[in-house]
C-alpha positions, -999 to +999 in steps of 0.1 A: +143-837-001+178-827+010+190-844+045+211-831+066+238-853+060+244-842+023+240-805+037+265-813+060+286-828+032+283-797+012+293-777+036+326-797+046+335-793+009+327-759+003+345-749+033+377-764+020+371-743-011+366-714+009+397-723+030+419-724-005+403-695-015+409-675+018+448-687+016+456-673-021+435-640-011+461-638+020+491-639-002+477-618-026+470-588-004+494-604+021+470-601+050+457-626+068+421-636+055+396-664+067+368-674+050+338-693+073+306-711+060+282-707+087+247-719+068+242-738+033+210-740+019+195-757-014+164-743-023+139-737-056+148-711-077+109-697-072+119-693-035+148-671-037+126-642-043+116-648-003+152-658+008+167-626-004+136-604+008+138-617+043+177-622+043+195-588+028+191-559+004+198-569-026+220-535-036+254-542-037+281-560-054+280-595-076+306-608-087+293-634-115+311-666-139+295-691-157+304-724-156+301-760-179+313-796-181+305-817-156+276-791-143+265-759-163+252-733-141+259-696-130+276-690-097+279-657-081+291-643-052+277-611-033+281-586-010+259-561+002+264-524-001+275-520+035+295-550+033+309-543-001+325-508+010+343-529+040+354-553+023+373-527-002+381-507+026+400-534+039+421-543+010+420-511-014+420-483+019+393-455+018+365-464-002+328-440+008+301-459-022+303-481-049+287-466-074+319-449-088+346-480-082+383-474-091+398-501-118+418-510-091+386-520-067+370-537-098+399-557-105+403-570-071+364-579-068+371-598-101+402-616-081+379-623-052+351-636-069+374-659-094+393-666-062+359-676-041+340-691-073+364-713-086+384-726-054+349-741-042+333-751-075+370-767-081+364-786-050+331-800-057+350-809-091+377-824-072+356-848-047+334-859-075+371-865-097+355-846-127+363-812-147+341-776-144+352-748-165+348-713-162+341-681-185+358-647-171+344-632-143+320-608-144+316-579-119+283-560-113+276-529-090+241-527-084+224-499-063+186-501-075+181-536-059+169-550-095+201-576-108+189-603-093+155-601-105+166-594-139+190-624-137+166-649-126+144-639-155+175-646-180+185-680-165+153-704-175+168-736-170+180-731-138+156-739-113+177-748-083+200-727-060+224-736-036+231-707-014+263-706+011+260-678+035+299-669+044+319-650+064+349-633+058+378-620+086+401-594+073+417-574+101+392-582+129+362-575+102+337-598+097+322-593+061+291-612+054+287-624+021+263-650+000+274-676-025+248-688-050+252-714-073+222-718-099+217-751-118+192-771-134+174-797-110+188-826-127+220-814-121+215-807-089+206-838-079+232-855-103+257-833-081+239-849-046+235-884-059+274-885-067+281-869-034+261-898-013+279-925-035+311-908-025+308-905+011+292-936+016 
């Protein structure tokens, strides 16, 4: 249903995003930070029960913002436990669990994910010469495994998910994290139809 070309055309574009988002995190914490995009998927929201079985623990950190205009949707960006308490480690210092976060460590997961979320949704914006705007970002510590099952039960219309595995580099640490982005088929496949058009 989805060729390889307009995976590869995703990708291209998302790793731009990730690349603006990577640059503003770097003068933020004024450390150098690179963001890479290693595996894009777009998949049926009925298989992501499977994806994220097989793929990770779902325990972790979200970090969540809805968007409308030219798409409506719910993107979100996570990182598991582990991965989480690097990933704070590296720009907050000592961090053990994240079931007790600092205000500090919350409000730079809510920079990262607004960072992440809208450089790349910004750029799909941006290509397709349209406007996407965004409600605040919402950050989610979750250790029982259950927001992601509880979220796909809230978001009805949204039957398709584009999924960008990515990885982050902050001070010779690799941080995996995923990248979801949950919309309605139509717009889905509004968003790929307007991409082939674009690149061809």
């Amino acid at each position: 249903m989805y060729d390889d070309k307009i995976i590869d055309i995703i990708t291209e574009i998302l790793n731009i995003g990730m690349g603006e988002a990577a640059n503003s995190l770097s003068k933020l914490v004024n450390t150098h930070i690179l963001i890479k995009v290693p595996d894009v998927r777009v998949m049926q929201l009925a298989d992501i029960h499977k994806y994220i079985s097989d793929e990770l623990d779902a325990s972790g950190v979200y970090m969540s913002q809805i968007f409308t205009g030219y798409a409506k949707g719910k993107a979100i960006l996570f990182y598991p436990k582990d991965c989480s308490v690097s990933l704070l480690n590296s720009l907050c210092g000592q961090t053990d669990k994240i079931s007790d976060l600092t205000e500090v460590e919350i409000a730079t997961l809510n920079e990262i994910g607004n960072m992440v979320i809208g450089s790349c949704m910004a750029e799909i914006a941006n290509v397709l010469k349209s406007k996407i705007s965004f409600e605040f970002p919402e950050v989610t510590v979750e250790t029982s495994g259950k927001y992601f099952q509880n979220m796909l039960k809230d978001l009805g219309k949204s039957d398709m998910v584009i999924i960008v595995k990515n990885v982050m580099c902050i001070k010779e640490t690799d941080i995996q994290g995923y990248f979801f982005v949950m919309l309605s088929f139509e717009d889905v496949n509004h968003i790929l139809d307007d991409l082939r058009k674009k690149m061809n």
